[in-house]
C-alpha positions as CSV (number, residue, x, y, z in Angstrom):
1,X,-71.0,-111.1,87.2
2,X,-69.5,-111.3,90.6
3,X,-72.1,-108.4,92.0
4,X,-75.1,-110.6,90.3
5,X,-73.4,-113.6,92.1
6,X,-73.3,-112.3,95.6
7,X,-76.9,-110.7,94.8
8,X,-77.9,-114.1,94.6
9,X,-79.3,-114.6,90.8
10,X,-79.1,-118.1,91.0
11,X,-77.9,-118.3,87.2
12,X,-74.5,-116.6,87.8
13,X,-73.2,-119.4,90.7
14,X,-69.8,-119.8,91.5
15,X,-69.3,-122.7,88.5
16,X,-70.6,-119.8,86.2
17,X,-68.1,-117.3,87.4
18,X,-65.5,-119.8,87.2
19,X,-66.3,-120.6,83.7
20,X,-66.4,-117.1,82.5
21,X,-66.2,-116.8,78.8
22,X,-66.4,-120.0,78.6
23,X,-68.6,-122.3,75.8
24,X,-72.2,-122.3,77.1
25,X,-71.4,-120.5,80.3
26,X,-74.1,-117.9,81.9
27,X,-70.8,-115.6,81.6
28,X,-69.6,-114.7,78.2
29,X,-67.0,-112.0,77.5
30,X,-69.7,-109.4,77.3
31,X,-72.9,-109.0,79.2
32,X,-75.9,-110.6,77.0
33,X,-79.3,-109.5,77.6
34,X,-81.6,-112.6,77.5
35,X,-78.8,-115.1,78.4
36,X,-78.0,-114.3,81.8
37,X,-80.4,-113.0,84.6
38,X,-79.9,-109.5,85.7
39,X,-78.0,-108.4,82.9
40,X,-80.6,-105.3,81.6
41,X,-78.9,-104.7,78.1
42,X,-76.5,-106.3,75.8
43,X,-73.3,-104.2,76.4
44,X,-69.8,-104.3,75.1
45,X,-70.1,-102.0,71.9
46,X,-68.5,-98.7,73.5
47,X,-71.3,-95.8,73.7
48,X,-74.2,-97.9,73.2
49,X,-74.7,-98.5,77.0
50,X,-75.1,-94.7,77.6
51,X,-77.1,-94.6,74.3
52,X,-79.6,-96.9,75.1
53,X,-80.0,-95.8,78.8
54,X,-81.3,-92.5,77.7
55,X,-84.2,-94.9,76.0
56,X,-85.0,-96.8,79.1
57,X,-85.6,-93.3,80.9
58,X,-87.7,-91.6,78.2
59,X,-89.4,-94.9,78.2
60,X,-89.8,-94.6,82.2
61,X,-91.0,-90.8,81.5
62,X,-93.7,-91.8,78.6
63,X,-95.4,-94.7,81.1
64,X,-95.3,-93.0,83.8
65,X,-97.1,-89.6,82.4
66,X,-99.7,-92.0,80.7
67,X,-100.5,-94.3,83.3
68,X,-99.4,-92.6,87.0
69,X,-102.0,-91.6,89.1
70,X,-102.2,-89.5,92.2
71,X,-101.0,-92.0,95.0
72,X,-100.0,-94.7,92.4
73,X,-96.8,-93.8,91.0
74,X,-96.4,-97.4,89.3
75,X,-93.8,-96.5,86.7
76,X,-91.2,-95.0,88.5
77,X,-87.5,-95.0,88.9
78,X,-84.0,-93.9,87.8
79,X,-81.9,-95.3,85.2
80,X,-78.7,-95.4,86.5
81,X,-75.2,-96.0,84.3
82,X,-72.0,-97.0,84.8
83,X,-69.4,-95.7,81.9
84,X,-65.7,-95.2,81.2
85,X,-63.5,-93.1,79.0
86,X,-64.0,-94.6,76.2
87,X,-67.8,-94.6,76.1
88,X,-67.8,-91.0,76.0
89,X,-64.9,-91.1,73.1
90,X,-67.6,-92.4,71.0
91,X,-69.7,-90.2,69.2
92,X,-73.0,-92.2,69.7
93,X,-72.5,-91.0,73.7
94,X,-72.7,-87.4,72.4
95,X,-75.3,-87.9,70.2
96,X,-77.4,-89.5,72.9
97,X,-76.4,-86.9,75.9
98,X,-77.1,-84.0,73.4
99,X,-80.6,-85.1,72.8
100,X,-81.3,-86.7,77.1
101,X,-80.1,-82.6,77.8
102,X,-82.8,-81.6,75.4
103,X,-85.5,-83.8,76.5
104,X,-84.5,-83.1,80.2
105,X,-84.7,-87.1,81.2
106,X,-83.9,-85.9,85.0
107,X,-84.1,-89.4,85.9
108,X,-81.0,-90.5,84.1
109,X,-77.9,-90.7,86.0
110,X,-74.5,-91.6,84.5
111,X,-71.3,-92.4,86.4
112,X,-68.4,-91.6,84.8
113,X,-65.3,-94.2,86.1
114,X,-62.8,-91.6,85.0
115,X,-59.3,-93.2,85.6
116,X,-57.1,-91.5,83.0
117,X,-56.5,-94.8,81.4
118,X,-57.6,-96.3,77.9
119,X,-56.5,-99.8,75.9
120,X,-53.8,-97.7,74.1
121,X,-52.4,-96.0,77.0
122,X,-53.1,-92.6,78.9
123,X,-55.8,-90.9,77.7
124,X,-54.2,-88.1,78.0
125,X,-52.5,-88.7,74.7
126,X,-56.2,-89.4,72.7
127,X,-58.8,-87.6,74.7
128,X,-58.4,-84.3,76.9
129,X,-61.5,-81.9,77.2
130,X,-63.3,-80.9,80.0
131,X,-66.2,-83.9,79.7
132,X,-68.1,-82.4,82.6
133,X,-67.5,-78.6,80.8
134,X,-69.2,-80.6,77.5
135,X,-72.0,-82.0,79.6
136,X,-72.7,-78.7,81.2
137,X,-73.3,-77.4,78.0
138,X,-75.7,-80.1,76.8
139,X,-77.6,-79.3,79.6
140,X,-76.7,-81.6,82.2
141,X,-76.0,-81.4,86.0
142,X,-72.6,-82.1,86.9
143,X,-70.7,-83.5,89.7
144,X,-66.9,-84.5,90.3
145,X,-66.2,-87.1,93.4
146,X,-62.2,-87.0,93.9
147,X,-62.1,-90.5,95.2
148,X,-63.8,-93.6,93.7
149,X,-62.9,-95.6,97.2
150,X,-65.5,-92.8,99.5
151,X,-68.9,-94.3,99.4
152,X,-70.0,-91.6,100.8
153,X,-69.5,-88.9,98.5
154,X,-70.9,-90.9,95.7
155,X,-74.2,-90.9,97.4
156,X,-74.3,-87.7,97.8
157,X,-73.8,-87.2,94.7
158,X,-76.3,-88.9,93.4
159,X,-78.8,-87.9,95.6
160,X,-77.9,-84.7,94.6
161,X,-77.9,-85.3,91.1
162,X,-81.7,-86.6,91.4
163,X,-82.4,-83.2,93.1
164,X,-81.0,-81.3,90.2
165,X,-84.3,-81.4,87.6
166,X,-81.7,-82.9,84.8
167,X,-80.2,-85.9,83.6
168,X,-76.9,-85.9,85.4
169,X,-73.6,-86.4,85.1
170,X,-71.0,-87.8,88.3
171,X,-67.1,-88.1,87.6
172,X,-65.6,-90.2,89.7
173,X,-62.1,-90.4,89.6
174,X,-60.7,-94.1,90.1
175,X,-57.8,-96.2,89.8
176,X,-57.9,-98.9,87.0
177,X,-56.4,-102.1,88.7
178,X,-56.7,-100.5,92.3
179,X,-54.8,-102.2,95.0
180,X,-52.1,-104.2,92.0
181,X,-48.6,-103.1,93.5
182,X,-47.0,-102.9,89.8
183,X,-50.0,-102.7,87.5
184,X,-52.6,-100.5,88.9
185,X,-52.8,-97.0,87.0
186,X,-52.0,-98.7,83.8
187,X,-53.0,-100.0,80.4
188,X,-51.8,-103.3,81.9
189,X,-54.8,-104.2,83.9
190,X,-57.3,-102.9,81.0
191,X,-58.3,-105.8,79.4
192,X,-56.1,-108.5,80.6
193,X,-55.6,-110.5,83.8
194,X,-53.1,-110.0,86.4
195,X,-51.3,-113.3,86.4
196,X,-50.7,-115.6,89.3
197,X,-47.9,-113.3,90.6
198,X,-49.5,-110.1,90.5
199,X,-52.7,-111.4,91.8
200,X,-51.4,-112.7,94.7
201,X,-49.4,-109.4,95.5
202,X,-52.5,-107.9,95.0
203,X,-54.2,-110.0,97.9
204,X,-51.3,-109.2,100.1
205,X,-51.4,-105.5,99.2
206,X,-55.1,-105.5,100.3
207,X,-55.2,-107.3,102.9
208,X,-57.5,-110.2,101.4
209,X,-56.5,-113.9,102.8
210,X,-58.8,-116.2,101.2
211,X,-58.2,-118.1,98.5
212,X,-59.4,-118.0,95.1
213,X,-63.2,-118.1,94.7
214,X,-63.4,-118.4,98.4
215,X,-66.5,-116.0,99.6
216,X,-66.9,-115.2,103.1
217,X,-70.1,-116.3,104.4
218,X,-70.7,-112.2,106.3
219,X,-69.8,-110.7,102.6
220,X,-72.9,-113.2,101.2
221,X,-75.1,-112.2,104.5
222,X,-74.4,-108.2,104.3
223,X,-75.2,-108.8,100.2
224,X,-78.7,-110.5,101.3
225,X,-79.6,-107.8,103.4
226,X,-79.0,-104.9,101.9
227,X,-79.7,-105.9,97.7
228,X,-81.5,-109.2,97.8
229,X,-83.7,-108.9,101.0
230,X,-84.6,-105.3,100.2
231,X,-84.8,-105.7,96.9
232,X,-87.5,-108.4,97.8
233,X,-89.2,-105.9,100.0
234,X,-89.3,-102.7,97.5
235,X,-91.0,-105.5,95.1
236,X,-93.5,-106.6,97.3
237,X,-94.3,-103.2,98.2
238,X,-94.2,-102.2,94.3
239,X,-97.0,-105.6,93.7
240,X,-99.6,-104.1,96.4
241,X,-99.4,-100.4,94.8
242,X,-100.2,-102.1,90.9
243,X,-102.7,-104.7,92.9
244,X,-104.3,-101.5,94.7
245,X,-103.8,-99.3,91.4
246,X,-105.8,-101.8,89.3
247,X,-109.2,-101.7,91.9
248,X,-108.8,-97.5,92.0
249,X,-108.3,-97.2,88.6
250,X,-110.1,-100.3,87.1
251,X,-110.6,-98.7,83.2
252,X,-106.8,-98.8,82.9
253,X,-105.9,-102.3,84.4
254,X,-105.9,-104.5,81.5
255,X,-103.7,-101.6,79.9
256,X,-101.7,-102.0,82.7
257,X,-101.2,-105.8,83.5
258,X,-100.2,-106.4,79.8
259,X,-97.1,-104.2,80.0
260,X,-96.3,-105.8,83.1
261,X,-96.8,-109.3,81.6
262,X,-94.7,-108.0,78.8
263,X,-97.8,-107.4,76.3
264,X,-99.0,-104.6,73.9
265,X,-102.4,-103.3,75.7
266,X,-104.2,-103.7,72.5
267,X,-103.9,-105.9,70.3
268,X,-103.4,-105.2,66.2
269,X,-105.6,-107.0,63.8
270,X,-105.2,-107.7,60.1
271,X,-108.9,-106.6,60.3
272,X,-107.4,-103.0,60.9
273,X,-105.7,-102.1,58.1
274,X,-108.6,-100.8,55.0
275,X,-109.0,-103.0,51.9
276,X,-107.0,-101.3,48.7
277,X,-108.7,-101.2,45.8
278,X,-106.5,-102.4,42.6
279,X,-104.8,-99.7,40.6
280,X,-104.5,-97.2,43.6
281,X,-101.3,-95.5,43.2
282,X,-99.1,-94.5,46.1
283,X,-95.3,-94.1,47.2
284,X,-94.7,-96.8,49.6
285,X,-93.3,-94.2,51.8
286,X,-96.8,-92.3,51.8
287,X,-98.5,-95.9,52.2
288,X,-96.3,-96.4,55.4
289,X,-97.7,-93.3,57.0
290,X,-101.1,-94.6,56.2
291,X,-100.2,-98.1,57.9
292,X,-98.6,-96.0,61.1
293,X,-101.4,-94.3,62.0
294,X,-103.9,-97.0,61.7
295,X,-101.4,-98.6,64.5
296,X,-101.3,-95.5,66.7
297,X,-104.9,-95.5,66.5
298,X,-105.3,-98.3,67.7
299,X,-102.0,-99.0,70.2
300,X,-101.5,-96.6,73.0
301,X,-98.0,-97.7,73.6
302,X,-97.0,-97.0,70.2
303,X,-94.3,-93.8,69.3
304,X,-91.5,-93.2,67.5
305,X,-89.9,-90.7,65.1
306,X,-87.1,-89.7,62.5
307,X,-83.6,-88.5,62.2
308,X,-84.6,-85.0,61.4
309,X,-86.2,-86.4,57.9
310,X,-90.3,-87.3,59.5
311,X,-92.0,-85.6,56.7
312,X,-89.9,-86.9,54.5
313,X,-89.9,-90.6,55.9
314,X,-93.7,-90.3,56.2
315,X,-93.1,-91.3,59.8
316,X,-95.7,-88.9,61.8
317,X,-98.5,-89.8,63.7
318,X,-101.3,-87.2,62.8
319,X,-103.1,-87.0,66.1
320,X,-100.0,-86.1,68.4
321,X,-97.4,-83.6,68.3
322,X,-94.0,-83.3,69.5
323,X,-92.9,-85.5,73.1
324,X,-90.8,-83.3,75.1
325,X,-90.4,-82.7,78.6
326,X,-93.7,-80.5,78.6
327,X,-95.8,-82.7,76.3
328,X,-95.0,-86.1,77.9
329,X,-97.5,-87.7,76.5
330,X,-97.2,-86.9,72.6
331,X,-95.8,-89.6,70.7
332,X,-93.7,-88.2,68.1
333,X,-90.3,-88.0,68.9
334,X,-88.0,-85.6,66.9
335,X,-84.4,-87.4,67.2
336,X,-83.2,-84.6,65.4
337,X,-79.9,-85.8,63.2
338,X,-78.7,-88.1,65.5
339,X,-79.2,-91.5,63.5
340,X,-77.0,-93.8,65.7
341,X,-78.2,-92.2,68.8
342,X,-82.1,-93.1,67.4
343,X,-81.2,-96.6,67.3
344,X,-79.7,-97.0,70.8
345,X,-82.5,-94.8,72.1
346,X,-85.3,-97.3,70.6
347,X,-83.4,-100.1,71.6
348,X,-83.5,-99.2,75.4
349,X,-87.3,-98.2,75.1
350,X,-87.7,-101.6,73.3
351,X,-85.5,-103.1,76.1
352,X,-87.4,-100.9,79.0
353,X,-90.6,-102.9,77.9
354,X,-94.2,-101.7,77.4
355,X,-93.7,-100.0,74.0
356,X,-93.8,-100.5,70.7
357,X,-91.2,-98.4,69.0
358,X,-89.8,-97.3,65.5
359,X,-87.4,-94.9,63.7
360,X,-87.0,-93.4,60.4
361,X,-84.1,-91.9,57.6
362,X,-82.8,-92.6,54.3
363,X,-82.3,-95.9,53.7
364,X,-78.5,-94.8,52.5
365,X,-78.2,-93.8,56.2
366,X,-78.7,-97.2,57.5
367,X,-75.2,-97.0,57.7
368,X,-75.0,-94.5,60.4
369,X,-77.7,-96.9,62.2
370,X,-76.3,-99.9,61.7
371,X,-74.8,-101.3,65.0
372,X,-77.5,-99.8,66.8
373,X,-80.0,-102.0,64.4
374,X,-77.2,-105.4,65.2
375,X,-78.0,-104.9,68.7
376,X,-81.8,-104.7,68.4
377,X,-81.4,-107.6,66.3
378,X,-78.7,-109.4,68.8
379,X,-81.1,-108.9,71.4
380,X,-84.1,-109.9,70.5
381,X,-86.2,-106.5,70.0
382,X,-89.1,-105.7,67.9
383,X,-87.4,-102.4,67.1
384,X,-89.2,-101.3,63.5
385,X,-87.0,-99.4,61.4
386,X,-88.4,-96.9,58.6
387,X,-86.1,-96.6,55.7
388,X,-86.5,-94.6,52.8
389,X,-85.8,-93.4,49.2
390,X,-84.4,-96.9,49.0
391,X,-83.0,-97.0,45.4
392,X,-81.6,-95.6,42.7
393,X,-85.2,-93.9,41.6
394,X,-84.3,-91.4,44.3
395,X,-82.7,-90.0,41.1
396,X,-81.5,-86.3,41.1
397,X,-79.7,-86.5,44.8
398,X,-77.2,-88.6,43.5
399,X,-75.0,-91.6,44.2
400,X,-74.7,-90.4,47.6
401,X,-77.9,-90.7,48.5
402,X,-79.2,-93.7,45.9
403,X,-78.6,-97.1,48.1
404,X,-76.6,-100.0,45.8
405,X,-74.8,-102.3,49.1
406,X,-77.6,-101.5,51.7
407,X,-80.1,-104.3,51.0
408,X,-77.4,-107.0,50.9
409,X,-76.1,-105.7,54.5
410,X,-79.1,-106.0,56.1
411,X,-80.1,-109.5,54.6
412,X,-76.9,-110.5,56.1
413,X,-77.6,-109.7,59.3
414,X,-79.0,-112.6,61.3
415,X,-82.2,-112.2,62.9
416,X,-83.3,-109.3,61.0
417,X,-86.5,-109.1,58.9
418,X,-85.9,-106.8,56.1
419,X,-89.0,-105.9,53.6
420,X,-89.1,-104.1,50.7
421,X,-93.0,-104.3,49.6
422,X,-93.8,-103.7,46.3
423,X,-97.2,-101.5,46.8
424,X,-99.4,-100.1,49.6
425,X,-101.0,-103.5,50.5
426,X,-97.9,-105.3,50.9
427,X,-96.3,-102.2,53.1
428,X,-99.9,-102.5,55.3
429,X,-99.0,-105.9,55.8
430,X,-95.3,-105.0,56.6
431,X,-96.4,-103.0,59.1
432,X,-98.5,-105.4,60.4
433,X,-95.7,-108.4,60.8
434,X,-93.5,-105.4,62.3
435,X,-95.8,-104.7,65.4
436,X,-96.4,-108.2,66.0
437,X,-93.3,-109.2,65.9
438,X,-92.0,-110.6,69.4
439,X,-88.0,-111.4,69.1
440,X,-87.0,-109.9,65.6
441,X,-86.7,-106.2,64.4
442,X,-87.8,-105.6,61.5
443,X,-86.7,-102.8,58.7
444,X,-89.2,-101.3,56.2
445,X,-87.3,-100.3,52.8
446,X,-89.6,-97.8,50.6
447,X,-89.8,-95.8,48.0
448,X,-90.1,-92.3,47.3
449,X,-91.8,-92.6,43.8
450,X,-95.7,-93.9,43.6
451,X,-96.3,-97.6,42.8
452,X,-99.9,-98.7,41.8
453,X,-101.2,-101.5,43.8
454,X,-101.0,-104.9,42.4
455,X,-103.6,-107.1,40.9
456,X,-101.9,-110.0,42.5
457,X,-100.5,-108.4,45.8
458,X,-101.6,-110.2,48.5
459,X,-101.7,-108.7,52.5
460,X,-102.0,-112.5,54.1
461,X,-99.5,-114.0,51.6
462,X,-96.8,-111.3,52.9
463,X,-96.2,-113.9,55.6
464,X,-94.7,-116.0,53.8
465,X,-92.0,-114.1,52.6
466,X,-92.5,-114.5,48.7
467,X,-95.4,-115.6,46.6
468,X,-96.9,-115.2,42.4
469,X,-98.7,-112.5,41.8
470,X,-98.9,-113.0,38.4
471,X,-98.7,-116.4,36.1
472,X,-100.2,-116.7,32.4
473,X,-99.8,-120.8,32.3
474,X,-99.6,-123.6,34.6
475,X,-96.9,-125.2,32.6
476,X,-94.3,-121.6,32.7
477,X,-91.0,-122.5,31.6
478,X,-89.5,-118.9,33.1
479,X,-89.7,-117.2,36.4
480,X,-89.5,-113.6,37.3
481,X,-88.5,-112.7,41.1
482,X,-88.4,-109.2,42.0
483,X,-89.1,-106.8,45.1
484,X,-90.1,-103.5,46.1
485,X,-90.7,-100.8,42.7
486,X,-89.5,-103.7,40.5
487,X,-92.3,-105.8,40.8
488,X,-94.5,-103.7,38.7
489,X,-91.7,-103.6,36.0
490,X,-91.5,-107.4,36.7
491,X,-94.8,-107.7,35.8
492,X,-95.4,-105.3,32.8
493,X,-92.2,-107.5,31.6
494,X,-94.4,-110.6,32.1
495,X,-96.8,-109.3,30.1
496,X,-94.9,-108.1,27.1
497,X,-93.6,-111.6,27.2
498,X,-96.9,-113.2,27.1
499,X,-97.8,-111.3,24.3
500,X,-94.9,-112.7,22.4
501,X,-95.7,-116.7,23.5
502,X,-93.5,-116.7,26.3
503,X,-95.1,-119.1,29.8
504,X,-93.9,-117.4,32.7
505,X,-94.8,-116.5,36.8
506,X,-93.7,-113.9,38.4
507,X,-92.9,-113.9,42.1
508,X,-93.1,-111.1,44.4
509,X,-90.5,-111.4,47.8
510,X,-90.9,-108.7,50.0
511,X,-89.2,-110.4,52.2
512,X,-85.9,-113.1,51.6
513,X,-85.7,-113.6,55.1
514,X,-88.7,-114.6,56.1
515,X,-89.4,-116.8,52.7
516,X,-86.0,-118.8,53.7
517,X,-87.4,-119.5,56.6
518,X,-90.5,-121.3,54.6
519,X,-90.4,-125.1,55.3
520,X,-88.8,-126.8,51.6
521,X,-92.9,-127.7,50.5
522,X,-93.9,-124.3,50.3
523,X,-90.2,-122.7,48.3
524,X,-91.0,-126.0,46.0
525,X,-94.5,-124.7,45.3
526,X,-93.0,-120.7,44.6
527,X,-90.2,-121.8,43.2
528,X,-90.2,-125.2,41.1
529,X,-86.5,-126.6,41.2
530,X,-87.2,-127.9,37.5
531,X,-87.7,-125.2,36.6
532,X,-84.3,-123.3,35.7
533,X,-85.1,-120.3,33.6
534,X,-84.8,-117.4,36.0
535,X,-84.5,-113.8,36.1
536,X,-84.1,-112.1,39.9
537,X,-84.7,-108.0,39.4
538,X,-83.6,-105.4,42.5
539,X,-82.1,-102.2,42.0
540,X,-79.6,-103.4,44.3
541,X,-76.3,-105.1,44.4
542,X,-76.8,-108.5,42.5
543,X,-74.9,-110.8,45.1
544,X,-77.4,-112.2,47.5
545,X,-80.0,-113.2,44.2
546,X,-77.7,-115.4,42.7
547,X,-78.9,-118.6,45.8
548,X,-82.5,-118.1,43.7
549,X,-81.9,-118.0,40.3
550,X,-78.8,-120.0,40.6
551,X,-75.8,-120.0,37.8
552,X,-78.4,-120.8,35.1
553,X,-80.3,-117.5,35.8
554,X,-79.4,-113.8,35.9
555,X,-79.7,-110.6,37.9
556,X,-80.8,-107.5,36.7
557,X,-79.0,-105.2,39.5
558,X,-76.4,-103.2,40.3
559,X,-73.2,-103.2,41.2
560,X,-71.9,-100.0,40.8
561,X,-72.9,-96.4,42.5
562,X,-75.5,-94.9,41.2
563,X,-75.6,-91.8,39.1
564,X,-77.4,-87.7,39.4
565,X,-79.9,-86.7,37.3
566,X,-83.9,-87.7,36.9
567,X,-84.8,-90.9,38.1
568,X,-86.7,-91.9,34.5
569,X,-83.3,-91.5,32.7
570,X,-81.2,-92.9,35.6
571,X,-83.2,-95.8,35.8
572,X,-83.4,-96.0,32.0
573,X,-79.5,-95.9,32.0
574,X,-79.1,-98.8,34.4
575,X,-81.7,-100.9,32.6
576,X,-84.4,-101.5,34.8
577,X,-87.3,-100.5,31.8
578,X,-89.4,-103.3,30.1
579,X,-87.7,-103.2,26.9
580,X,-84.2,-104.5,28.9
581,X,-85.6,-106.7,31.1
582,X,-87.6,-108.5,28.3
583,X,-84.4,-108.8,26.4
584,X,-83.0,-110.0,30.0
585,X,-84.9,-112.9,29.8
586,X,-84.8,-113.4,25.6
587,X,-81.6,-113.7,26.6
588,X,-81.7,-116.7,28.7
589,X,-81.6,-120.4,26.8
């Protein structure tokens, strides 16, 4: 905060800095991308920062391959970083720096405050490899500066390090609290301040006689000259070259000025997506593929990949190959088993702008993805998430791999759109909310088995959330809500019901965020408050259904792990057949 301050970003003033984590200050206990100017990513998770820089420079690498031309390098600069001990303690960092070595992102550069100190103590007691030995062997350049006060030999170093053809790698050894007479070197200083008596030794032991908050005026004029008045010139230089780009290279300028502007070049249509003809059976998994590629036809800017699992996510686009270092351009990107490290990576190429992004595994490995998926969510990016083999149909595999909490996590989790269609027209219309999405990610859950398309699905009615796709009278006393594989079964149940005299609708909600966020007319119109007899059906845990059906309904779900053996009989064995949900609702006054 104090470098944007004396950079002049006019949102961090001095009131600001004086008000730091503070209610409604521009200067909260973390940085906050979107709530402060300057700030390029939400940070304070430990590992993410690193993470998600190796995103903004593959995003740097794919733009500038697909759009550079000879004389008009337009996308074009480093990422750099700034990280500590205990961002490379976290296993996301190793993830990330595995995968930037194997992708050679030469245009990364990290450096490493190494000061021997962590919240707990020395870090000698917790953490004691050779971390530039470890990078080496991921494939990065490497650099050691023995003093964190020499300016100078930190840029050679990074020149250096840009020089070296890899993503690189500078320790630079500091002391934590420098210039604090009894605190500096320790835990002490990590995350707490120095007090009045300290802080005032600390003045006198550097030298610095002003008083608090006091700036003097050279410090502001040297700050003007060398980051704010040359930053001013690099950008005006930087406007000419796009203004002079867009006259040489006139086919590619609208492409261009949207990413500027912070658009997708093309634009997706509901028009896009083919018409599915009733009965049509598919795995929602396949249908997602399907709905993938008819976006990568159409957006340039659109890539992604899997956690080592694309052909069994369905998550590859059929015209490109693999992106690497030698095949910039392709736009499938094999993350390999790294599923946090995917998460962080699309968030900074979410962050980075000028791409649409997405990333696939098991949805019983959300888990591993799941603070990467709170940040995209935190911060406001269209990040689509592909998750997979999303129930207990997933059968032989096992409880291990047969999702039960994972549905009810995600709902949780503000600012997250979480859909779990029930055939290939409401996963094409997914897909469609996903990449239009401007300020909420949104996760795909689907299945591995085939589900036959709906008579009553309804791609528009998506939108809304929830809506009836099937209804035998317009006086129904009973009301079936169900998602995902279970709105077939919802509906055969309906059926067998009708049969026997029964009145009843059944409801389809892909999605329960985006139907609470339906004005009170519309959830009046799906879901009639008179009318009390209700039965909510999700093989998934049964806690977040009960605000629908309330306590005069039930829940076919479950609430234990799930079980080995073939998904018929599991799924038999946990009810979810006709026969038991018919009896479900029989069993309702």
């Amino acid at each position: 905060y104090a470098l944007l301050h004396l950079s002049g970003f006019e949102d961090v003033s001095m009131d600001e800095i004086k008000s730091f984590r503070q209610w409604g200050s521009k200067t909260p206990g973390h940085p906050e991308f979107g709530h402060t100017a300057g700030i390029d990513a939400t940070t304070g998770p430990l590992g993410q920062g690193i993470s998600t820089a190796t995103g903004f420079a593959q995003a740097e690498r794919f733009l500038a391959a697909k759009y550079n031309r000879e004389g008009y390098n337009i996308f074009d600069h480093y990422t750099y970083v700034i990280c500590g001990d205990g961002d490379l303690m976290e296993g996301v960092s190793s993830e990330a720096a595995s995968y930037a070595g194997l992708q050679k992102l030469d245009k990364l550069v990290v450096l490493y405050d190494s000061n021997d100190i962590n919240l707990d103590g020395e870090t000698k007691d917790s953490f004691t490899e050779s971390v530039r030995d470890r990078y080496n062997a991921y494939g990065w350049h490497t650099a050691l500066v023995e003093n964190g006060t020499d300016l100078e030999a930190i840029h050679a170093a990074i020149e250096t390090a840009k020089a070296s053809g890899k993503p690189s790698l500078i320790e630079v050894k500091t002391v934590i609290g420098y210039g604090s007479p009894n605190k500096q070197g320790t835990n002490a200083v990590h995350g707490a301040p120095l007090g009045a008596d300290e802080t005032a030794s600390t003045r006198q032991a550097l030298g610095w006689d002003y008083e608090p908050f006091e700036i003097p005026e050279q410090v502001y004029a040297d700050f003007k000259e060398h980051v704010a008045d040359r930053g001013a010139s690099a950008y005006q230089a930087w406007t000419k070259l796009v203004a002079d780009y867009k006259e040489a290279h006139p086919e590619l300028a609208a492409e261009v000025e949207a990413i500027i502007d912070g658009r997708d070049p093309v634009e997706v249509t509901p028009a896009d997506f083919p018409a599915l003809e009733n009965g049509f059976s598919q795995a929602t998994r396949n249908s997602s593929q399907d709905a993938l590629n008819v976006v990568a036809a159409k957006l340039p800017t659109f890539l992604g990949g899997s956690a080592d699992l694309a052909h069994s996510n369905m998550t590859y686009i059929k015209t490109d190959g693999l992106q690497d270092d030698a095949n910039r351009l392709n736009r499938n990107i094999q993350f390999g088993v790294r599923e946090f490290a995917m998460g962080t990576i699309l968030n900074g190429m979410a962050l980075h702008g000028g791409l649409r992004v997405y990333g696939g595994t098991f949805f019983v490995f959300s888990d591993y993805v799941k603070a990467a998926v709170r940040l995209s969510a935190l911060q406001g990016l269209p990040v689509t998430y592909v998750f997979t083999h999303d129930s207990i149909a997933v059968g032989e595999d096992g409880p291990t791999h047969e999702p039960v909490e994972h549905l009810a996590g995600l709902r949780a989790m503000p600012n997250l759109n979480v859909f779990r269609p029930a055939d290939a027209r409401e996963t094409q219309a997914a897909w469609y909310l996903a990449v239009t999405s401007e300020k909420t990610p949104t996760a795909l859950v689907l299945t591995r088995q085939n589900l036959t398309v709906e008579d009553g699905t309804d791609f528009d009615k998506v939108a809304k959330g929830a809506y009836v796709v099937y209804e035998n009278a317009a006086d129904f006393d009973t009301i079936l809500i169900a998602t995902g594989s279970e709105v077939n079964l919802a509906v055969s149940a309906a059926k067998e019901l009708a049969s026997q005299g029964e009145k009843i609708r059944v409801v389809s909600m892909p999605s329960t965020d985006v139907f609470d966020k339906q004005d009170a007319a519309y959830k009046e119109e799906i879901l009639p408050n008179a009318v009390r007899r209700r039965v909510a059906v999700e093989m998934g845990a049964s806690q977040n259904w009960y605000k629908y059906v309330g306590l005069d309904g039930a829940v076919l779900g479950i609430d234990t792990f799930g079980a080995s053996a073939p998904a018929p009989k599991v799924l038999a064995e946990y009810g979810f057949t006709v026969e038991n949900l018919v009896k479900v609702v029989r069993n309702l006054k």
